[in-house]
Structures are given as C-alpha cells and as structure tokens.
C-alpha positions as CSV (number, residue, x, y, z in Angstrom):
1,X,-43.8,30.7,-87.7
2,X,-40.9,31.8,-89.8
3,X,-39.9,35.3,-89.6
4,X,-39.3,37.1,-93.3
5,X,-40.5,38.7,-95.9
6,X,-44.4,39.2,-95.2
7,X,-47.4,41.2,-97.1
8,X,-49.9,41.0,-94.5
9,X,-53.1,41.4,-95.9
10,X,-56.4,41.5,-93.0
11,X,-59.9,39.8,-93.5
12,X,-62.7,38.2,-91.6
13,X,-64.1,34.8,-91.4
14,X,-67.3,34.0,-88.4
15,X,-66.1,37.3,-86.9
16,X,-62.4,36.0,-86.8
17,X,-59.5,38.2,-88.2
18,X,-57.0,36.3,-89.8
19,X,-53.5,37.2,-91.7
20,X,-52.9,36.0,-95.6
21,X,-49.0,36.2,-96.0
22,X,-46.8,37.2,-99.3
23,X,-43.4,37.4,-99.9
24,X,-41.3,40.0,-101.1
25,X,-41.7,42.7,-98.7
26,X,-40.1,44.2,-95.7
27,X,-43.1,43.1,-93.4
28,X,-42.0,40.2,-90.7
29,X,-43.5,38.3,-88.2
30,X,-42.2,38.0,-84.5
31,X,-40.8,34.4,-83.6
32,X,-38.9,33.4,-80.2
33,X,-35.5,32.8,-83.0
34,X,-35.6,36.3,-83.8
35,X,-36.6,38.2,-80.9
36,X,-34.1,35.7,-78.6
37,X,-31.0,37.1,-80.7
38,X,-31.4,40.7,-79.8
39,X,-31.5,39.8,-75.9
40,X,-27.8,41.0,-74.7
41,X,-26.3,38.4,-72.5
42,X,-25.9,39.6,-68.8
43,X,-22.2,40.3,-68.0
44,X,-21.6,38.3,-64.8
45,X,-19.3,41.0,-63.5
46,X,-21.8,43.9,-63.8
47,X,-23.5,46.0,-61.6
48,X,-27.4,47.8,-61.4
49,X,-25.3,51.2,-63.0
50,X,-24.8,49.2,-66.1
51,X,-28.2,48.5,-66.7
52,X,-29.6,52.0,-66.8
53,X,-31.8,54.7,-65.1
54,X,-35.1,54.7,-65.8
55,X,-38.2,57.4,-65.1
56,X,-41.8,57.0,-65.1
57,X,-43.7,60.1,-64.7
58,X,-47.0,58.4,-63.6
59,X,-50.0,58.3,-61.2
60,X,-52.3,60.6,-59.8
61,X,-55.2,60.7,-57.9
62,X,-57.6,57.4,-58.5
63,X,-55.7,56.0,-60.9
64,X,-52.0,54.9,-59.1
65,X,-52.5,51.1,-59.9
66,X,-51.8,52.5,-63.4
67,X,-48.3,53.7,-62.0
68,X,-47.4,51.2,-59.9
69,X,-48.3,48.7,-62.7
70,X,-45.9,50.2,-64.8
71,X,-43.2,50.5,-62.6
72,X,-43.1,47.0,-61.7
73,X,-43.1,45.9,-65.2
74,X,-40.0,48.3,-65.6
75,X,-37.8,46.8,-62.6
76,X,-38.9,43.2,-64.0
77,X,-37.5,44.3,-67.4
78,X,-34.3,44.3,-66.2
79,X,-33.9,48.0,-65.3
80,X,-30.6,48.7,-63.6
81,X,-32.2,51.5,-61.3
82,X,-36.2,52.8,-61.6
83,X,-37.8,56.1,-60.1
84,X,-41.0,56.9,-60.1
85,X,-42.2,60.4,-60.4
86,X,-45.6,60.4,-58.6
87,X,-47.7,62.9,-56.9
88,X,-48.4,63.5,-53.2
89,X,-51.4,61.3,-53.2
90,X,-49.7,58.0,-54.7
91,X,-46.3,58.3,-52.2
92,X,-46.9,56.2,-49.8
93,X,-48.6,54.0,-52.3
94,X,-45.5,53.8,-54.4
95,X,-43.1,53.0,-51.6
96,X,-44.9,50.1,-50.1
97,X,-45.9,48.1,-53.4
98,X,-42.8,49.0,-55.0
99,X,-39.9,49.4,-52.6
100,X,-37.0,48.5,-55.0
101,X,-38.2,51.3,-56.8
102,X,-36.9,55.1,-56.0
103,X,-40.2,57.9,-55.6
104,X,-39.9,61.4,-56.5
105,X,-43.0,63.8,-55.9
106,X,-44.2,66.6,-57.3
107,X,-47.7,67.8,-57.1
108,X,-50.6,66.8,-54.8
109,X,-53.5,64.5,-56.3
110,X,-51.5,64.8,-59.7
111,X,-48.3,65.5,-61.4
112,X,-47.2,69.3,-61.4
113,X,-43.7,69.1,-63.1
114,X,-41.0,66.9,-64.5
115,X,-37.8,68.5,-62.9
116,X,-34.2,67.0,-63.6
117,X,-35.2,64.8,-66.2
118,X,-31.9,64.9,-68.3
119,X,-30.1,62.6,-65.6
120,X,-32.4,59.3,-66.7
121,X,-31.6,56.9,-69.2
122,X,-35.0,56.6,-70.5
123,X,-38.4,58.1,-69.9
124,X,-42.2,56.5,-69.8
125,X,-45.0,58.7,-69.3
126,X,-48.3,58.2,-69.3
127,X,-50.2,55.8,-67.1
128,X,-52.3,56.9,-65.0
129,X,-51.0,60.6,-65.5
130,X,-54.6,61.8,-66.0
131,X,-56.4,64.7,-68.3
132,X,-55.5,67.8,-66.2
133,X,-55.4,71.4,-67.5
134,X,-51.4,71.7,-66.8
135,X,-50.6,68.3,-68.9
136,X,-50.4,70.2,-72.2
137,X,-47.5,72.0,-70.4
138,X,-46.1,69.0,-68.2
139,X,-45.6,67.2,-72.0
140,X,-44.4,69.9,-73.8
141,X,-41.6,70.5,-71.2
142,X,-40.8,66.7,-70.8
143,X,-40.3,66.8,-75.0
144,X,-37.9,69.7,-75.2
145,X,-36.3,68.8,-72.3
146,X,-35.2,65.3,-72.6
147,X,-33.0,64.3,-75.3
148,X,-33.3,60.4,-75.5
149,X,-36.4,59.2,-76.8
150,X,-40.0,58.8,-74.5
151,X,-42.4,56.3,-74.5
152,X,-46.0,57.9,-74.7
153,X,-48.8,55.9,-73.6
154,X,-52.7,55.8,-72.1
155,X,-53.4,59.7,-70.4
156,X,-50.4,61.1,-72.7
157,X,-51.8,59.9,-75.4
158,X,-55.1,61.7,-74.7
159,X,-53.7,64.6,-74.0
160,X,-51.4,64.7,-77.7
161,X,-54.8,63.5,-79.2
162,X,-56.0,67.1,-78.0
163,X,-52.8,68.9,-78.7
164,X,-51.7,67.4,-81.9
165,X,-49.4,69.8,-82.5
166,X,-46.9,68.4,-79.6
167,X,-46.7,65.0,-82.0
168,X,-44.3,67.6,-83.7
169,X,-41.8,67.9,-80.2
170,X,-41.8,64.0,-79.5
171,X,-37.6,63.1,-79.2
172,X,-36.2,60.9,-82.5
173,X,-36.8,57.3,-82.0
174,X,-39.5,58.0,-79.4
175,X,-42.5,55.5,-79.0
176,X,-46.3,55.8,-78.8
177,X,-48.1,52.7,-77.8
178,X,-51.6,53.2,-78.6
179,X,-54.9,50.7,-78.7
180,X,-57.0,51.3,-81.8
181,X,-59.6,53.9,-80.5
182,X,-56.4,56.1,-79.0
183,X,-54.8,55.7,-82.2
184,X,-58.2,57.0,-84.3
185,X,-58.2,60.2,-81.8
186,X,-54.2,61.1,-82.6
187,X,-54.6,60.5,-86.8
188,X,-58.4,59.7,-87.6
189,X,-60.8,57.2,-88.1
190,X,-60.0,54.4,-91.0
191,X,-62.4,52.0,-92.8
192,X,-60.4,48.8,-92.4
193,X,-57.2,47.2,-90.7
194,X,-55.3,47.8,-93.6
195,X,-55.8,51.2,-94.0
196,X,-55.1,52.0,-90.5
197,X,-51.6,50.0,-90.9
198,X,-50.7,52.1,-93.8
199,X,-51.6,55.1,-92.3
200,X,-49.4,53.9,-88.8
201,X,-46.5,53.5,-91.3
202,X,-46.6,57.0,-92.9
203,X,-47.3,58.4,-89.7
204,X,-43.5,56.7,-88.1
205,X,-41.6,58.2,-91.0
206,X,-43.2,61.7,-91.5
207,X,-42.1,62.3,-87.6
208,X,-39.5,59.6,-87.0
209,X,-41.4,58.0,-83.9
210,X,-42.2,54.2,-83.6
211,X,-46.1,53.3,-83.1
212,X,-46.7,50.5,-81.4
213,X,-50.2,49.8,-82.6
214,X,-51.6,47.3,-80.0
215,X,-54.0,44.6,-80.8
216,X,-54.2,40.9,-82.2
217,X,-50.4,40.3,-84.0
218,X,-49.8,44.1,-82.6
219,X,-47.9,46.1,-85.3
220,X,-44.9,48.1,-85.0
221,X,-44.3,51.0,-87.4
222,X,-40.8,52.1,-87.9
223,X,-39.5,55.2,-89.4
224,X,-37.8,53.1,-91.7
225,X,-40.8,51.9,-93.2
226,X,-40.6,48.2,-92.0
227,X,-42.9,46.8,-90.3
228,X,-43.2,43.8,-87.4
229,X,-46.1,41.9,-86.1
230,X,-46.3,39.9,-82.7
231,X,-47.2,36.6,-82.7
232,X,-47.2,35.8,-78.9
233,X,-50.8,37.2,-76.6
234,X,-54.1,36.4,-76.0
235,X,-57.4,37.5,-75.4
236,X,-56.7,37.6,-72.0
237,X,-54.6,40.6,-72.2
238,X,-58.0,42.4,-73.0
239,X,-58.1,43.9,-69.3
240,X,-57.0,47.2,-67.7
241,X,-53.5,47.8,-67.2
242,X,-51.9,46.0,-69.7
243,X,-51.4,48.3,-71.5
244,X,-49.5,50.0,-68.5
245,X,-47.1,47.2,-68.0
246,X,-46.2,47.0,-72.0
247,X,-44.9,50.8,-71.0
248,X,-43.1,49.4,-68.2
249,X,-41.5,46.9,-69.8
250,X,-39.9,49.0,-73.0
251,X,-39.1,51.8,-70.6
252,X,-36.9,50.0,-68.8
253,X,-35.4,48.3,-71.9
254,X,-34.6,51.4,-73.5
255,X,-32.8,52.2,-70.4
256,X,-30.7,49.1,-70.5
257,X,-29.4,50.3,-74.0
258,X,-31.7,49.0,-76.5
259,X,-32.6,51.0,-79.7
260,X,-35.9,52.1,-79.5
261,X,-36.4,49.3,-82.7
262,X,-35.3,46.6,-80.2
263,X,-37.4,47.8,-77.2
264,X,-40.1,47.8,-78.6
265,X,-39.5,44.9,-80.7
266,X,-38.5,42.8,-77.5
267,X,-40.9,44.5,-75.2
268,X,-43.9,44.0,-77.6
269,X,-43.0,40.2,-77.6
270,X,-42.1,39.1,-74.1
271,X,-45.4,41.1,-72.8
272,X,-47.6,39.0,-75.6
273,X,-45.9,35.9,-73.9
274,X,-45.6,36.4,-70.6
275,X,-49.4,36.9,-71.1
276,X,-49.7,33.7,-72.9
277,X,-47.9,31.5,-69.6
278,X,-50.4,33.7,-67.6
279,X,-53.4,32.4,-69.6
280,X,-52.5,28.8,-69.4
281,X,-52.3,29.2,-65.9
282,X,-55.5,31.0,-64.7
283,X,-57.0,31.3,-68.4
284,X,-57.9,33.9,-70.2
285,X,-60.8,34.9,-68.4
286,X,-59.6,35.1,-65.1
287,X,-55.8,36.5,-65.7
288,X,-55.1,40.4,-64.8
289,X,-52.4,42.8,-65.9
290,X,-50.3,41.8,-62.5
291,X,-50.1,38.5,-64.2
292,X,-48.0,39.5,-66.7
293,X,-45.9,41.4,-64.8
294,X,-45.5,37.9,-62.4
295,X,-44.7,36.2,-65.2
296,X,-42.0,38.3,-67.3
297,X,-39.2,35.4,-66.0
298,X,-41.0,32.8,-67.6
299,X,-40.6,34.6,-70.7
300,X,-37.5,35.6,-70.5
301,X,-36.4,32.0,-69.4
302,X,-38.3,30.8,-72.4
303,X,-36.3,32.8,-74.8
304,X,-33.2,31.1,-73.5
C-alpha cells in the first residue's frame, strides 16, 4: 500500500474493522519503502559505543519474563550496549537468559530506585515493573531526572493512569505505548475508533509525547499532529508479552540515535512484521511473544 495523504475513517462489516482512505490529509500508512529509508546504514568501522546505552527499569517479583522479554527485544534492536535494572529476585534470572545484557539491582521482589540514570542513552520502563506503593515515587524521580525522552509502557502505564498528574513530568518526545483498555484508564472511555484517534492526537500535542496506540493498523500520534498507521501484524500478536518486546525494541532504537518519531515509527513496524514471519511459521495460534523477538532479523533483512 502506498504511503501518503490518508483520512482514515473506521467501520464494521461481519464484526471486521476495516479502513476507508481519503486524500488530502497528513494521515499515512506504514509501507516497507517508507519505513526502509529511515534505517541508518551500519558503518563497517564502528564499535557497540556508537550504537548507544540503553536502560530498562523492569521486573519484579512474578512477572520477570516481562523484563527479560524486553530486554532481549532491546539487544536485537540493535542496541550498542543494554542494562537491565532489575530487583533482587529477577538477578539471577536476568544474567542467565540474557547474558549480553549488563544487570543492575536495586530492591528485593521489586524495584526500589532508579539511581545514575543520566549516563543512558535511552530509557524503557515498565514491564513487568508492578503496582507497588513506591512506583508513584520511582516515576516521578525517573521523569525529573532523565533528560532524553522514556518509553512508558504496561505497569507504568497503570500507575500514571492513577497518578495522572505525572503525564504532566513525562521528558519532550517521550513515548507511551498503550493497548486500548490502558489507554481508556490514562484519558477516558470513547464511543468509537474514531473518537478515540482524535482524542490520541490532541492528547500528543497538548503534552508533546508520542502515543503509540496499539491495535489492528496501530496508530501513532505525534505532537505534530500527523498521524501513522502500521500495516504489518497479526492476530497472533494478541498474546502476553508483546507488548513488552514492542518496548524493547524502540528503547533500544532511541538509543542508537533515532528521534523518538523514527523509533517508534520503525519500531512499531518491524515488531508488526517480525510478528507476521512468526505467524507463517507456527501460525497465529500457536506463535508467542519470544517469537517475535527470534525473528527481528528477518525483518530487518526484509527491509533491505
């Protein structure tokens, strides 16, 4: 499908959502054209220290395939150098599923603090973090603290949802990746698709953030009032911890020097189609989030 100028309008047909297109706005649709010339070109003389630093502040007790989903997606990404900020309880979890990854720990059976944060490229939290007491602080510390922008995801999410007024702290250019029922706890319940697209897109400009709203053709809102939809992903990708590796996967791009528009543009895309090799190899109904993850080369190869 041609990317360009796009009014996307939503309906429904035997239960089936489909798009009717328009020109003459700034809506676009993904394709493997578009998204293929933002990919920088590896510079054969390079080493991990020019790809970035990356941080995921993840994990905690019951819920560390969260984290070390994420942090695999972030070292497939491309991520010069990842560490994981995990608690106690997920250490020795962390260090034998993910050795090329670096662990930091902080807390018991969940994350206490975020110290020395400023030395990262980029910044994920969220998976698997948890609903503790102490989050509200952990979040507003990691906001004032860290200059670049944060990707917000799954427990984060829950926690701003009950906090709203941290929305207000979230870095420029950060990103919130939330599913529909996340997204109806941070800004409230709409009647139809379209309403809760227009409502993503005033909610990026009045605070400057990017919302990846994730779903079938998953829409990104920018601050700039433009608007993308994927075109690569499946039904498949309806299982836990996708969600997690889509956090890996920007995270680390953001690290590598992306905008935040082109992390999450890219990021958005290659997870859709690594998912979509991964569903034409085990189908939909069998395929897991580690697929994806397994299958980010494919996707990137694809692109090439």
């Amino acid at each position: 499908m041609k990317a360009g100028g796009l009014k996307i309008s939503w309906s429904f047909l035997n239960n089936t959502r489909y798009v009717k297109m328009d020109e003459h706005t700034q809506d676009q649709f993904l394709d493997s054209a578009f998204i293929n010339a933002l990919i920088k070109p590896r510079d054969p003389f390079s080493h991990k220290g020019n790809y970035g630093h990356a941080c995921l502040i993840t994990g905690s007790i019951g819920l560390m395939g969260a984290a070390v989903l994420a942090v695999k997606a972030c070292l497939r990404s491309g991520a010069g150098k990842v560490t994981a900020y995990t608690p106690g309880i997920g250490y020795d979890i962390m260090q034998i599923s993910t050795p090329e990854a670096m662990t930091k720990v902080t807390g018991d059976n969940f994350i206490s603090s975020a110290e020395d944060i400023q030395k990262f490229d980029s910044l994920g939290i969220g998976p698997g973090l948890g609903l503790y007491e102490s989050h509200k602080d952990l979040l507003k510390n990691v906001f004032l603290t860290f200059k670049n922008p944060v990707v917000v995801d799954a427990d984060a999410l829950n926690i701003l949802s009950q906090h709203k007024e941290l929305i207000q702290l979230l870095p420029p250019g950060s990103i919130i990746t939330p599913h529909y029922v996340e997204f109806e706890r941070l800004f409230g319940k709409t009647k139809t698709d379209a309403e809760r697209i227009e409502l993503a897109s005033e909610i990026s400009q009045q605070n400057n953030i990017y919302i990846v709203l994730k779903g079938h053709h998953t829409l990104i809102a920018t601050p700039d009032k433009k608007r993308y939809f994927n075109t690569t992903g499946n039904a498949g990708m309806a299982t836990g911890g996708s969600g997690d590796v889509l956090t890996g996967i920007t995270t680390g791009l953001l690290a590598q020097g992306y905008s935040s528009l082109h992390a999450c543009l890219i990021g958005v895309y290659l997870h859709g189609l690594a998912g979509d090799i991964a569903a034409e190899k085990f189908s939909q109904e069998a395929m897991i989030a580690g697929d994806i993850i397994d299958y980010l080369g494919e996707a990137f190869k694809q692109l090439k």
